[in-house]
PDB file of N, CA, C and O in Angstrom:
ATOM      1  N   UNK A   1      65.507 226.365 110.301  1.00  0.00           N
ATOM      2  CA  UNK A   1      66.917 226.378 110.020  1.00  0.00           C
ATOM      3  C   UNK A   1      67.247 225.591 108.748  1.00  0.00           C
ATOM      4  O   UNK A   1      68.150 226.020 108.030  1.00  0.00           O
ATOM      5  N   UNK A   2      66.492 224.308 108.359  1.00  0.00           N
ATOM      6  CA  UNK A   2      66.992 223.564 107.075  1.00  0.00           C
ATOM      7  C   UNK A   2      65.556 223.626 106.491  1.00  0.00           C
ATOM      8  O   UNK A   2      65.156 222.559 106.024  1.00  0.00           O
ATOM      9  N   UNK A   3      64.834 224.527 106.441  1.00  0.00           N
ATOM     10  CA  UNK A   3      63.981 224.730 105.578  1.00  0.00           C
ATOM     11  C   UNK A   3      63.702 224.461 104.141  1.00  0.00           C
ATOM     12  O   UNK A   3      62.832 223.907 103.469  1.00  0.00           O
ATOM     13  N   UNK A   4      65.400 225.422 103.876  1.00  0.00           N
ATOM     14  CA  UNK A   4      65.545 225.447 102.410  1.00  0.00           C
ATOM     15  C   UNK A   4      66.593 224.488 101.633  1.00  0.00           C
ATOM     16  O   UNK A   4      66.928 224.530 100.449  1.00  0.00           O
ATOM     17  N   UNK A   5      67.068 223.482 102.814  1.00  0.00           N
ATOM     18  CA  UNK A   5      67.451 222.593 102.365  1.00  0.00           C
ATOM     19  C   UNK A   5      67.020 221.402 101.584  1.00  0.00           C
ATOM     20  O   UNK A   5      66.043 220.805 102.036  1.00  0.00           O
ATOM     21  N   UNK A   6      67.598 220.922 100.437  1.00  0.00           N
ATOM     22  CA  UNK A   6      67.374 220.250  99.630  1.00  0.00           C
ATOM     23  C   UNK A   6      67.604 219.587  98.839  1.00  0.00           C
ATOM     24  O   UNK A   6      66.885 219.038  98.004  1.00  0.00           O
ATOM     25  N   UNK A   7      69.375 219.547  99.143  1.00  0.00           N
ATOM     26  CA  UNK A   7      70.952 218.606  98.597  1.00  0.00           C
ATOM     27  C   UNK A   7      71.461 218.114  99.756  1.00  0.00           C
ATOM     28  O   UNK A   7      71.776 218.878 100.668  1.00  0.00           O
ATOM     29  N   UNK A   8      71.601 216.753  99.850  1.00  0.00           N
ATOM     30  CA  UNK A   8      72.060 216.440 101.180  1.00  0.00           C
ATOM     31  C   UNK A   8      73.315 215.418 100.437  1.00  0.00           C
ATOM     32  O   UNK A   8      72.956 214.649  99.545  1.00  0.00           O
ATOM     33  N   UNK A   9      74.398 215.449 100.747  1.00  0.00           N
ATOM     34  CA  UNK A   9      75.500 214.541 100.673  1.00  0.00           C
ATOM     35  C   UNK A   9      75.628 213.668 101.792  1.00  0.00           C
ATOM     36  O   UNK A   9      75.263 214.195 102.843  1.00  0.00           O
ATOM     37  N   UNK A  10      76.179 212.077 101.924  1.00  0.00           N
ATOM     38  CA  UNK A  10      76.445 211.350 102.656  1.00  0.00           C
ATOM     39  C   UNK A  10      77.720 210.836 102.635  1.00  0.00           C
ATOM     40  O   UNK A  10      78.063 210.053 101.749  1.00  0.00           O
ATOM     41  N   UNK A  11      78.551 211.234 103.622  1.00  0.00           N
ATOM     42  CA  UNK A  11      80.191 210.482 103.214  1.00  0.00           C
ATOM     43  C   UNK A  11      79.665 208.929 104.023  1.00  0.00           C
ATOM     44  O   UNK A  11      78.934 208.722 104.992  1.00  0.00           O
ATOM     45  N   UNK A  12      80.411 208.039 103.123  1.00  0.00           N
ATOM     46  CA  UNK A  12      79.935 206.789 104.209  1.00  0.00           C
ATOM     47  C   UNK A  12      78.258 206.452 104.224  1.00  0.00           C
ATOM     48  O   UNK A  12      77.528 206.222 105.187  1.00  0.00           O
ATOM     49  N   UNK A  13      77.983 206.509 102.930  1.00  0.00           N
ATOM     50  CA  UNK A  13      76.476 206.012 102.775  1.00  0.00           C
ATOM     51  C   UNK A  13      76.430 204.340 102.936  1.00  0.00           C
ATOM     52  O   UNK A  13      75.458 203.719 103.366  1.00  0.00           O
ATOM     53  N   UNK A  14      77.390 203.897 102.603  1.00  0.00           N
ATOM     54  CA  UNK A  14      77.176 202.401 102.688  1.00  0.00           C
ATOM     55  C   UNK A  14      77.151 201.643 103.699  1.00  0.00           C
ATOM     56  O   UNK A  14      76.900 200.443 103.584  1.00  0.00           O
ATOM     57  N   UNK A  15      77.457 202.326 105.068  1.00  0.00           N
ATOM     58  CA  UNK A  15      76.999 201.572 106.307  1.00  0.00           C
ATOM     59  C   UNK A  15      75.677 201.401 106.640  1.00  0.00           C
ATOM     60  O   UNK A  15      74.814 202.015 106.013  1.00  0.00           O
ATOM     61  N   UNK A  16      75.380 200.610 107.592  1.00  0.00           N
ATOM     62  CA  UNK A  16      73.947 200.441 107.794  1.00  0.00           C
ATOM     63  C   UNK A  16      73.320 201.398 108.035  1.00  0.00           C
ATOM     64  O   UNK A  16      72.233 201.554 107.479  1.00  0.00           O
ATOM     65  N   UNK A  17      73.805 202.319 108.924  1.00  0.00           N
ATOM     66  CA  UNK A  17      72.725 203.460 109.502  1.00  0.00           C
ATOM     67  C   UNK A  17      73.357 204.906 108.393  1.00  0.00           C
ATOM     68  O   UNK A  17      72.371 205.622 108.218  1.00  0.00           O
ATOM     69  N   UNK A  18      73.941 205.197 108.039  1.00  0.00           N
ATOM     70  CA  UNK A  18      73.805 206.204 106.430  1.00  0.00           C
ATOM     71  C   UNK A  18      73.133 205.379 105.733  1.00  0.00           C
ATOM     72  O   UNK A  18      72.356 206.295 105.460  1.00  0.00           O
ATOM     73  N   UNK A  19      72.648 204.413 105.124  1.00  0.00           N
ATOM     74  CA  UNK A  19      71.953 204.055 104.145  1.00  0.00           C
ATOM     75  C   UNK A  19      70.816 204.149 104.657  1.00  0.00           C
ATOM     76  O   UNK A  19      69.960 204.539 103.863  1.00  0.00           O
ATOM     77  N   UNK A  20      70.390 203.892 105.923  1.00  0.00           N
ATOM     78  CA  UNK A  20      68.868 203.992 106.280  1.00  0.00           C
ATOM     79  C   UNK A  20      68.843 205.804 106.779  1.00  0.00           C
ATOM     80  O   UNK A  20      67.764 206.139 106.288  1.00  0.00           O
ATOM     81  N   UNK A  21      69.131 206.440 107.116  1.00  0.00           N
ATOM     82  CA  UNK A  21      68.804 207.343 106.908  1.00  0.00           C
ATOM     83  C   UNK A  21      68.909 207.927 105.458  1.00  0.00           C
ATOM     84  O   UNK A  21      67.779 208.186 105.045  1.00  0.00           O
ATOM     85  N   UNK A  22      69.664 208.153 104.757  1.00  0.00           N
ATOM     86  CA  UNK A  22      69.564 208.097 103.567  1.00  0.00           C
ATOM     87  C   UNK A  22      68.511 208.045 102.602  1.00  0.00           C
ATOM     88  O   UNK A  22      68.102 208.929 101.850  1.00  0.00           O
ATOM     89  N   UNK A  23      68.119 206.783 102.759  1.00  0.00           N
ATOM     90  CA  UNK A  23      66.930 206.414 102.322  1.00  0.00           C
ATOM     91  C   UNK A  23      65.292 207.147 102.729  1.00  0.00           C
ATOM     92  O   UNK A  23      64.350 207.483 102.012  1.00  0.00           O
ATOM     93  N   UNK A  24      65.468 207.177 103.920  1.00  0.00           N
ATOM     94  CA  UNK A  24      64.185 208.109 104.541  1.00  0.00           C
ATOM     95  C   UNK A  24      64.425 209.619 104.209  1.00  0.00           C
ATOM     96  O   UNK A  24      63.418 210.314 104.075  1.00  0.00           O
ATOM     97  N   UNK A  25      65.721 210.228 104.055  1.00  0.00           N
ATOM     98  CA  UNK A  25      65.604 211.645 103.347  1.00  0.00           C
ATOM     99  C   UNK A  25      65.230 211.346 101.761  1.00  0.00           C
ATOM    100  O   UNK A  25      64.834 212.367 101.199  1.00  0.00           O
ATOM    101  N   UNK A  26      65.262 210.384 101.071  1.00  0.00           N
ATOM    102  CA  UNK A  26      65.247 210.141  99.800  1.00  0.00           C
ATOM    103  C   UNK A  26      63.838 210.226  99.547  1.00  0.00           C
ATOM    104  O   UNK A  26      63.524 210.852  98.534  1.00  0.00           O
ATOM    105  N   UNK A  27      62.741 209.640 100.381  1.00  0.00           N
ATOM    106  CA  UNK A  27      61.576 209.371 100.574  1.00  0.00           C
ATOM    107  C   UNK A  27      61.072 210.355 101.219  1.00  0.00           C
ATOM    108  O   UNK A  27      59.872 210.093 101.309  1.00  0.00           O
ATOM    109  N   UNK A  28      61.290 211.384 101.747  1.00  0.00           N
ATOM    110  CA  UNK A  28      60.920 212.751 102.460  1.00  0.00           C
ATOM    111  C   UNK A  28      61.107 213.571 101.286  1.00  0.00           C
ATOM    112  O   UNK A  28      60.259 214.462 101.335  1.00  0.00           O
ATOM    113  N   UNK A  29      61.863 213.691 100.196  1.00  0.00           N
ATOM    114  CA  UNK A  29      61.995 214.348  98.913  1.00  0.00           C
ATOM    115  C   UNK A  29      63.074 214.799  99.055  1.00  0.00           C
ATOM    116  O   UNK A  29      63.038 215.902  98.511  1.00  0.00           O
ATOM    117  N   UNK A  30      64.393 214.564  99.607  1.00  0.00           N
ATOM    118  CA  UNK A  30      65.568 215.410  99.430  1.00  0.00           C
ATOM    119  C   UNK A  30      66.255 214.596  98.291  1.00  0.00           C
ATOM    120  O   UNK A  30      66.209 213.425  97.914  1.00  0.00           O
ATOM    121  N   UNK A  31      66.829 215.579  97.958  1.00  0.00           N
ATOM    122  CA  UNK A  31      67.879 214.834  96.784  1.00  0.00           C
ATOM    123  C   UNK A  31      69.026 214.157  97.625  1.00  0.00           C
ATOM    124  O   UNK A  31      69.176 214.762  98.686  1.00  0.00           O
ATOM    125  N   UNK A  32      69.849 213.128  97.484  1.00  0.00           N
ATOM    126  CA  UNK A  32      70.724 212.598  97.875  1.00  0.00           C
ATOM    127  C   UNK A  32      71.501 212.256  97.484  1.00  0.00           C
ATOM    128  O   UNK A  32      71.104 211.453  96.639  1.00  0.00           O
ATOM    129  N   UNK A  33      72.574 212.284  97.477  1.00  0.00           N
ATOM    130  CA  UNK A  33      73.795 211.717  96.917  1.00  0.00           C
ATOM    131  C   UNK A  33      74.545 211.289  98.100  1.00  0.00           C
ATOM    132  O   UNK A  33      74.299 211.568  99.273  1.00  0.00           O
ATOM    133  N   UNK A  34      75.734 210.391  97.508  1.00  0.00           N
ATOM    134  CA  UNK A  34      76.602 209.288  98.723  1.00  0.00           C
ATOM    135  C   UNK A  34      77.944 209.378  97.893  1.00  0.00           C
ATOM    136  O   UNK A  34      78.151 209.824  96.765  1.00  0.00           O
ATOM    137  N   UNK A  35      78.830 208.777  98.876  1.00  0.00           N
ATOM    138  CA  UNK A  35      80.206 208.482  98.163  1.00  0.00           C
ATOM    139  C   UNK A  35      80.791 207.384  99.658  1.00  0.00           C
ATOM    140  O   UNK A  35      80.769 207.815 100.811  1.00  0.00           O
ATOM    141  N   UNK A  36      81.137 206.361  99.392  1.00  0.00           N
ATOM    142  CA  UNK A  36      82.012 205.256 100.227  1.00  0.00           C
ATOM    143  C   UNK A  36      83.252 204.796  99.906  1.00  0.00           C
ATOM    144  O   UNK A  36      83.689 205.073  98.789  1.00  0.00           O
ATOM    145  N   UNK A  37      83.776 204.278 100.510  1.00  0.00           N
ATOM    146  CA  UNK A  37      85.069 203.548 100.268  1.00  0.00           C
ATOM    147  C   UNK A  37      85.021 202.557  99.050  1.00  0.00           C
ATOM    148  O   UNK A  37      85.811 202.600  98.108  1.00  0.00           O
ATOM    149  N   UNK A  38      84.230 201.866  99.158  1.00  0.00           N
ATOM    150  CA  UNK A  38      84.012 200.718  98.545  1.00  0.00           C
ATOM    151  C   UNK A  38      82.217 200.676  98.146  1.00  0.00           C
ATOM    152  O   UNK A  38      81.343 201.067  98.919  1.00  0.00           O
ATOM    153  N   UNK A  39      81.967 200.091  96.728  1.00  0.00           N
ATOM    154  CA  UNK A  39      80.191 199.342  96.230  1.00  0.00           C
ATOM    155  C   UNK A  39      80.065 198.714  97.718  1.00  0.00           C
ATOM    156  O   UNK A  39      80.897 198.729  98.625  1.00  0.00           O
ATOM    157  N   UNK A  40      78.995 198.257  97.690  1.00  0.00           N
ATOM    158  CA  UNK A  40      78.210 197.127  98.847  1.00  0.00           C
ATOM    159  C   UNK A  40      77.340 197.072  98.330  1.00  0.00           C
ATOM    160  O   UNK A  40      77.256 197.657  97.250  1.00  0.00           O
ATOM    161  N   UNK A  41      76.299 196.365  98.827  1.00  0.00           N
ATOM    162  CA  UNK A  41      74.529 195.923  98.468  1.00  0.00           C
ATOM    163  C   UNK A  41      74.118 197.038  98.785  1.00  0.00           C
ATOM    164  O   UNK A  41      73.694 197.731  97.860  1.00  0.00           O
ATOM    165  N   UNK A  42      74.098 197.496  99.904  1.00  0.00           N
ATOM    166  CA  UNK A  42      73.857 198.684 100.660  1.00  0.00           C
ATOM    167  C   UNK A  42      73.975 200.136  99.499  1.00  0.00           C
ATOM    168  O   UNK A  42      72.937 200.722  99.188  1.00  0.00           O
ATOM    169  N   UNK A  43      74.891 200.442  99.125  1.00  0.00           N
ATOM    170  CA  UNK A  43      74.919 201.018  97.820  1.00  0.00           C
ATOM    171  C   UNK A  43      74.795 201.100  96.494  1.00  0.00           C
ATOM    172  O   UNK A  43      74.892 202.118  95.807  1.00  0.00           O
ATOM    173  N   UNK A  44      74.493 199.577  96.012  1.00  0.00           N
ATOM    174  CA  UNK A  44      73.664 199.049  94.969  1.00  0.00           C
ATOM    175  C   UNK A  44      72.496 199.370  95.351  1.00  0.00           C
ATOM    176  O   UNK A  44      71.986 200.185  94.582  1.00  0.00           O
ATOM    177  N   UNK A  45      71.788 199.051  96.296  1.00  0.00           N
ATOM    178  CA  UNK A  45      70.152 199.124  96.518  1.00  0.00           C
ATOM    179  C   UNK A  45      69.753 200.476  96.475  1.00  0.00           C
ATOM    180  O   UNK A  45      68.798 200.954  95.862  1.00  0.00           O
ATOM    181  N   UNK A  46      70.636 201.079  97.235  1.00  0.00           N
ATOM    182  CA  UNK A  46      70.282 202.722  97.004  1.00  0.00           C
ATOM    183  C   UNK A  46      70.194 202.997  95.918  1.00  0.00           C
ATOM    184  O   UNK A  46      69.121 203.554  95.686  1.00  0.00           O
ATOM    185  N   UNK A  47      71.183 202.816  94.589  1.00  0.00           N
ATOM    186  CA  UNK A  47      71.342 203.754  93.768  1.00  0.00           C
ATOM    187  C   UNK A  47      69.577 202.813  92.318  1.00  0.00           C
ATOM    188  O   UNK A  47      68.738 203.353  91.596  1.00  0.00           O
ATOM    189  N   UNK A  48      69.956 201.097  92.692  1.00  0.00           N
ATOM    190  CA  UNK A  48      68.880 200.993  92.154  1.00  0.00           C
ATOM    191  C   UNK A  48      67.540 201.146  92.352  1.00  0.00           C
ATOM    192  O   UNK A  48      66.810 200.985  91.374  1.00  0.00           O
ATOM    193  N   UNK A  49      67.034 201.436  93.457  1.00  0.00           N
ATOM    194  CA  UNK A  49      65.908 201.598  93.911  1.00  0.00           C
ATOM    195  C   UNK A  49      65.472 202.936  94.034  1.00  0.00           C
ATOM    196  O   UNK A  49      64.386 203.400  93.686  1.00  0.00           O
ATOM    197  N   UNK A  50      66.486 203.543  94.598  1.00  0.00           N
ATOM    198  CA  UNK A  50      66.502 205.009  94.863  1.00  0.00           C
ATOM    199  C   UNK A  50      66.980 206.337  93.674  1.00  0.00           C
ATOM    200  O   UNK A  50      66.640 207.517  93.587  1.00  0.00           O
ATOM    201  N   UNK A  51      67.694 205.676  93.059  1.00  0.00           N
ATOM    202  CA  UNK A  51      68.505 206.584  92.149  1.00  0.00           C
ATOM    203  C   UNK A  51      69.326 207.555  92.690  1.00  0.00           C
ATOM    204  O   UNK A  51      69.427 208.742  92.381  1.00  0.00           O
ATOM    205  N   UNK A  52      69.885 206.927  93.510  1.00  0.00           N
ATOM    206  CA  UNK A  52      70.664 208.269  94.770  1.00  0.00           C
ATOM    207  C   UNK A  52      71.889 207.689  93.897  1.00  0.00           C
ATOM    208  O   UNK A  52      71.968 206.485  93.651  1.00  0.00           O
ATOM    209  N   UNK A  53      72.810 208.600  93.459  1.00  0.00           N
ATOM    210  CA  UNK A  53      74.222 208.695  92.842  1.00  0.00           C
ATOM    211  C   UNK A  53      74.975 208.400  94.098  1.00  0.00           C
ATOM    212  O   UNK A  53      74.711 208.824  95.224  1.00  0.00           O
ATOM    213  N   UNK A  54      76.042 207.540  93.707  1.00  0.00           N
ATOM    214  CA  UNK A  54      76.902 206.996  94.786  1.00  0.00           C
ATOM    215  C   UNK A  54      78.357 206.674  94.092  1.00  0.00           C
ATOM    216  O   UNK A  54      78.728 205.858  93.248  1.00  0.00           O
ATOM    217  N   UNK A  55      78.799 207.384  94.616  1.00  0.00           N
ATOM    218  CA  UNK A  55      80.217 207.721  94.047  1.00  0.00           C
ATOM    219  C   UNK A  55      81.812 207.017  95.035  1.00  0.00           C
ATOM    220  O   UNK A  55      82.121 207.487  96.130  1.00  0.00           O
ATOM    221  N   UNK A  56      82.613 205.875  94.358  1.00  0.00           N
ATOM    222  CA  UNK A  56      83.216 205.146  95.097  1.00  0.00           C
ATOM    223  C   UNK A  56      84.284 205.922  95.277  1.00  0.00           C
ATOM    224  O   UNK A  56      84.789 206.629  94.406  1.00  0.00           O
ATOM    225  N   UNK A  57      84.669 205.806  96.450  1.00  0.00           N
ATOM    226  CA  UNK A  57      85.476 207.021  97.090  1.00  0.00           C
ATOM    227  C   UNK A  57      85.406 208.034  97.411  1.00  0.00           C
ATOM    228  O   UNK A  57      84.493 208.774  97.044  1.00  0.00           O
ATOM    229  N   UNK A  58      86.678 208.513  98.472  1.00  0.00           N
ATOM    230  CA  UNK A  58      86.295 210.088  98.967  1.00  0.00           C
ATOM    231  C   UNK A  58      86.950 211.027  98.203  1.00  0.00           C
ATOM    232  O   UNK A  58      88.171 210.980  98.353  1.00  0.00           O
ATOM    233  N   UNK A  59      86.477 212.028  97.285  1.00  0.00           N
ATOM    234  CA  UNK A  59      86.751 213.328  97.247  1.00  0.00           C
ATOM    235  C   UNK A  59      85.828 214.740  96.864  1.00  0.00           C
ATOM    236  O   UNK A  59      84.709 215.049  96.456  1.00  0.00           O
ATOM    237  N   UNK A  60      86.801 215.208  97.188  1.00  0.00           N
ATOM    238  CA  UNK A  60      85.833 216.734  97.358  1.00  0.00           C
ATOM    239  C   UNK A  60      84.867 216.893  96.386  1.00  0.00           C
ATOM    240  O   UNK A  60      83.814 217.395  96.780  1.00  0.00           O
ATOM    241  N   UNK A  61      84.967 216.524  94.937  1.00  0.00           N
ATOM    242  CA  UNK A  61      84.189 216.818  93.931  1.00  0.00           C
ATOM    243  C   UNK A  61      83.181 216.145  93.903  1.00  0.00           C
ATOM    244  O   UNK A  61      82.271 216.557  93.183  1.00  0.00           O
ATOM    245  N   UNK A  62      82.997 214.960  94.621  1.00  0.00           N
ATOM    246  CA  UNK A  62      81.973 214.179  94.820  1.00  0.00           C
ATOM    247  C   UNK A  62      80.598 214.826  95.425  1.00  0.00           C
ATOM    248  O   UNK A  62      79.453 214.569  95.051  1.00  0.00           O
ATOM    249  N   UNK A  63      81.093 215.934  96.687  1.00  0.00           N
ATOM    250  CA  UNK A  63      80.047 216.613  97.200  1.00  0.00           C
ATOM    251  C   UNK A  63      79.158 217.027  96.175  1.00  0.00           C
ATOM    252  O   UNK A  63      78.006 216.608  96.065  1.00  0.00           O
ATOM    253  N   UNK A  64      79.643 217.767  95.504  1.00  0.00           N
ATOM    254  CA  UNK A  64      79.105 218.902  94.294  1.00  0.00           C
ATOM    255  C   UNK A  64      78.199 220.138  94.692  1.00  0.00           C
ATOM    256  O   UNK A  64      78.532 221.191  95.236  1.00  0.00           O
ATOM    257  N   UNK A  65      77.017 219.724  94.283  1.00  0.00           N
ATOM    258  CA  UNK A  65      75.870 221.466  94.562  1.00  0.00           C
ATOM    259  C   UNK A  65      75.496 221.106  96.014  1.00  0.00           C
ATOM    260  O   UNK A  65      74.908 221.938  96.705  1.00  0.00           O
ATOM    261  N   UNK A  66      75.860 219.731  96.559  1.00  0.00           N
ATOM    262  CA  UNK A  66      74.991 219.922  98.368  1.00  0.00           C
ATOM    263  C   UNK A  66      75.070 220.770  98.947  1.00  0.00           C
ATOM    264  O   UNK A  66      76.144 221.370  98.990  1.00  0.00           O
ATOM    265  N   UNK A  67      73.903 221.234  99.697  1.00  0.00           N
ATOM    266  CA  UNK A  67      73.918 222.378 100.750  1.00  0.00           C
ATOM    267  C   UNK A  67      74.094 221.741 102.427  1.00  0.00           C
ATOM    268  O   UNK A  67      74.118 222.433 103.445  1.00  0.00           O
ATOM    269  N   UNK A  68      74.208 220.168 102.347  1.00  0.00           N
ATOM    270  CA  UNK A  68      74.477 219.418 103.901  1.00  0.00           C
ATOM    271  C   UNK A  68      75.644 218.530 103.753  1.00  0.00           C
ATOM    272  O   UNK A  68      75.512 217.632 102.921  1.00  0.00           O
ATOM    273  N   UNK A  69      76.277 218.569 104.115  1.00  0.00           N
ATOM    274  CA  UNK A  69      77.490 217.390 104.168  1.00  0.00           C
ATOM    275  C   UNK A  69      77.301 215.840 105.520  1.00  0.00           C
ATOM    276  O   UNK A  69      77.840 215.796 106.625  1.00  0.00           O
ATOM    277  N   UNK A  70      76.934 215.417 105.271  1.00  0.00           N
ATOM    278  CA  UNK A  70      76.716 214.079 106.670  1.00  0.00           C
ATOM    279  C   UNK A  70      77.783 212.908 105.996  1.00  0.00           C
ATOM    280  O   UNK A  70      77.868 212.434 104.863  1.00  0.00           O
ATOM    281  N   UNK A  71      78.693 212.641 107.500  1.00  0.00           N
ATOM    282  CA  UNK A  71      79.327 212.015 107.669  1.00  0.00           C
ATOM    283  C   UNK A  71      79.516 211.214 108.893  1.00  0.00           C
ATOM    284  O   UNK A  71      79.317 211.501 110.073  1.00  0.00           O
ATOM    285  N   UNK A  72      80.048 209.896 108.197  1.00  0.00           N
ATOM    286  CA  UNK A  72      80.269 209.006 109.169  1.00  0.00           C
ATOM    287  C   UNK A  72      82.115 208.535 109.607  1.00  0.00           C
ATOM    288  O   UNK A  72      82.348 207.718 110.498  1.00  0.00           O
TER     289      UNK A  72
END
């Protein structure tokens, strides 16, 4: 079923458990991207370690090319 998946968006990456999953799709090879309310460490670390784009705030354009939307 998500075979051909391979853009995953995270609304709410900066909580503890979106960032750790997050991170393990990042490391499984999916592309990732995030968008939160607010920076945190939690979303610093991602984007420096990971290079996962993390975009402050919610809107639609933030999704972009994802083919998964995950939200918290």
């Amino acid at each position: 079923m998500f075979r051909n998946v391979k853009r995953i968006h995270f609304i709410g990456i900066g909580g503890i458990g979106m960032s750790g999953i997050a991170e393990v799709l990042c490391n499984l090879g999916f592309q990732v991207s995030g968008s939160d309310a607010k920076k945190s460490k939690n979303t610093e670390r991602l984007e420096s370690l990971h290079q996962i784009r993390i975009e402050e705030g919610h809107a639609g354009e933030n999704v972009g090319d994802a083919q998964v939307v995950v939200y918290s």
